[in-house]
N, C-alpha and C positions, 0 to 999 in steps of 0.2 A: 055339070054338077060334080061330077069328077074333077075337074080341073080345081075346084071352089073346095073340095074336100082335101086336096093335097096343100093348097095355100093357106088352109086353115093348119092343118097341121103343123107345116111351118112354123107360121107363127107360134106357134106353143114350144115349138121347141125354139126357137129364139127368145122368147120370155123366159123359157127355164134356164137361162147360161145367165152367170153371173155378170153384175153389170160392171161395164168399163169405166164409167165417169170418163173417157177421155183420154185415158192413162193407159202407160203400155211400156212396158221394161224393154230397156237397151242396155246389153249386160255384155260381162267381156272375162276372161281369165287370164292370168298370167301365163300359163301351160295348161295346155287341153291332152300332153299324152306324160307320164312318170316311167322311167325306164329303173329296173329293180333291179343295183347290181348285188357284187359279192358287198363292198364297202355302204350298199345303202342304211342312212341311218334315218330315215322317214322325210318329206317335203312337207313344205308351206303351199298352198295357193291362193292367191290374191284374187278375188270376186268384184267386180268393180263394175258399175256402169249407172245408168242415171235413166229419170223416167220422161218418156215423151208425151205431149198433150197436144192435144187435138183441138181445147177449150179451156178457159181458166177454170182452174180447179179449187176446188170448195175446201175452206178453209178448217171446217169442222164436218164429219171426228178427225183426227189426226193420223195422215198418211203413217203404215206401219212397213218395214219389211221384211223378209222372212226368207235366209237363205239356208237347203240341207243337202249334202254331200251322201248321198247312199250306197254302198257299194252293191256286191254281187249277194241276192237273195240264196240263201240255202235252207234246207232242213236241218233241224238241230233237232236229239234229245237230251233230256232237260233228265238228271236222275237225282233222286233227294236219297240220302245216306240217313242210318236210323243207327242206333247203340243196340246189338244183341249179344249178349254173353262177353260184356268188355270187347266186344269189335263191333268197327263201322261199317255197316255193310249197304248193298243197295236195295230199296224196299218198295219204290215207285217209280214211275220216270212214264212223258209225255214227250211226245213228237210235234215238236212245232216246225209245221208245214213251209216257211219262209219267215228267214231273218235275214236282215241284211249284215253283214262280218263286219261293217264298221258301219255307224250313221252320223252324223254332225248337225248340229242348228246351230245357226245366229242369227241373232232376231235382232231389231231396233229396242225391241220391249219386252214385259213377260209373255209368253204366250197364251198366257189368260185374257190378255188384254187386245193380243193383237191378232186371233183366232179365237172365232168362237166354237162351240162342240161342234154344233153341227160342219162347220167349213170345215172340222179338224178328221169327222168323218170320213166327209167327203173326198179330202186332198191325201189322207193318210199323213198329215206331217209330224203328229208329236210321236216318240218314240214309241210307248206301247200300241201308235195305232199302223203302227210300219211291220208291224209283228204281228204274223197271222197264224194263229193256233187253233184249232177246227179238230173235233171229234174225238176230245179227251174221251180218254177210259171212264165209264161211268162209276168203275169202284173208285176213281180219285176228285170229291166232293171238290177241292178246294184247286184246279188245275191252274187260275189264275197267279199263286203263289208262284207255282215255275215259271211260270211268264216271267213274275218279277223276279226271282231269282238270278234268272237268262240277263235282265236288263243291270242288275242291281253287280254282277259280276263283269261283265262288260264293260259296265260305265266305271267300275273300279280298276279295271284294265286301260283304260283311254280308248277304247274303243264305239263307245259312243258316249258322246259330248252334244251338250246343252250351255250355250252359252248366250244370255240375253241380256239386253244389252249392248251387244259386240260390233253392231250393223251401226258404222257410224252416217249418218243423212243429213247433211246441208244443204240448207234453204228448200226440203221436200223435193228436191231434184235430183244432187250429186249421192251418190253410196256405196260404200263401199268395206271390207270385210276379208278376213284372212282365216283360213279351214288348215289345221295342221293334220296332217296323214303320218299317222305311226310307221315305225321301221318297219314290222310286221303285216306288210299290207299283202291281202290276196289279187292274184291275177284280176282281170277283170273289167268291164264296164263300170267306173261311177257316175252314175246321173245326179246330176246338179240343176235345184229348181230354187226360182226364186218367185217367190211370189210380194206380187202390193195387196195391201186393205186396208180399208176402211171402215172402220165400225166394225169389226170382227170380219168382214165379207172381202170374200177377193175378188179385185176386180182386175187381174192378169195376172199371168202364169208364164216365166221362159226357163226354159229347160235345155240343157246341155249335157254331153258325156265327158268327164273324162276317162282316159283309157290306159289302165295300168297293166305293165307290160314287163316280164324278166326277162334280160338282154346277157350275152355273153358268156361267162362260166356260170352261172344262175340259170338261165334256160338248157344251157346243156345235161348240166346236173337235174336238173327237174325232168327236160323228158326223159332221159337216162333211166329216171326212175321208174318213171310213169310205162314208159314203153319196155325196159329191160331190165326188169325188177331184180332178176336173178344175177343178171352182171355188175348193177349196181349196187347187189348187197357185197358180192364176192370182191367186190373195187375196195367196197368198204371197209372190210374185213381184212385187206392188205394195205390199206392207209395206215390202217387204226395198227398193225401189226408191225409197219414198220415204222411211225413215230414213236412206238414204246421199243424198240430196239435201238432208235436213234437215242431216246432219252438214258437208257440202259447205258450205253455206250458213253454218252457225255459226262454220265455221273461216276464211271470207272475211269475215264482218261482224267476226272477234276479230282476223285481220290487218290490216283495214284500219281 
């Protein structure tokens, strides 16, 4: 009876995992690590690969796909600025629990079209659902606004991108897709997922990291910072004191 009670359960949860039709992504990257120097001015990555089947695949609804670049999740607060006595001052502000510092989509299609709410729940892929904000202050009625604020100033940054469209797919097989990473990029793990579907439903998921990393006088200077706060303000302090002695100097030897 027991044995018949674990088989059954099984199956339930193999009916609850979305269907495959068949299909199953074989995906590849140009570069899987980005090394951060002094002269970095931001990288391309190329997404590429093509879907395997198992069974001829059904011609209708129309294979979609769905590739997003998420960096490293942090906590952000969000502060809204209000006019009091001719100054801006700050009046509110919410803690959103994880954001990722950069996110990317490209999609074959809009993502209306090729995720539906519920998968979009589920997978977290469109931008406000990668964003998780939990336990506003109850005197701030309206806490969604900083959500979008957070998104609406980011995406005005280049830092997170929506591009649909962009996923180009030949003959439902080949695909392929390029993710630009700002100069400005934080340390960190990016996770790279692609997902296919169908009728709004996914029927596979490949996931990859890539791995961004400051190398050489960029790492030094960072841990410098991080670990010897005090020495690297005092370094600072005599950089900064003797380029303005060096410019002092250049501007009296060019007058005189």
């Amino acid at each position: 009876m027991r044995r018949w009670l674990i088989l059954a359960l099984a199956a339930l949860c193999l009916l609850s995992l979305p269907a495959r039709a068949g299909e199953q992504v074989v995906a590849g990257l140009s570069q899987a690590r980005v090394a951060i120097t002094t002269d970095f001015a931001g990288s391309e990555i190329l997404v590429f690969g093509a879907v395997k089947r198992n069974a001829p695949y059904p011609e209708e609804p129309p294979l979609q796909v769905i590739v997003t670049v998420a960096g490293p999740l942090e906590p952000v607060t969000v502060r809204r600025k209000s006019r009091s006595f001719g100054i801006w001052v700050n009046t509110a502000s919410i803690e959103v629990d994880a954001a990722p510092g950069f996110y990317a989509i490209a999609a074959t299609a809009p993502l209306t079209d090729a995720l539906t709410f519920t998968e979009d729940l589920r997978y977290k892929v469109s931008v406000p659902q990668m964003i998780r904000a939990v336990g506003a202050p109850v005197d701030i009625p309206d806490a969604e606004a900083f959500v979008s604020a957070l998104i609406r100033i980011r995406d005005r940054n280049g830092h997170y991108v929506v591009k649909e469209g962009a996923v180009s797919l030949t003959e439902d097989t080949l695909f392929r897709t390029s993710i630009a990473l700002p100069a400005n990029l934080a340390e960190g793990d990016y996770t790279t997922r692609i997902f296919l579907t169908r009728g709004g439903r996914v029927i596979d998921v490949y996931q990859t990291k890539i791995n961004v990393t400051m190398v050489g006088l960029e790492r030094w200077a960072f841990n410098l910072a991080h670990e010897q706060p005090l020495i690297y303000g005092l370094l600072s302090l005599m950089i900064a004191a003797g380029a303005g002695w060096a410019a002092s100097a250049a501007f009296r030897y060019i007058r005189g």
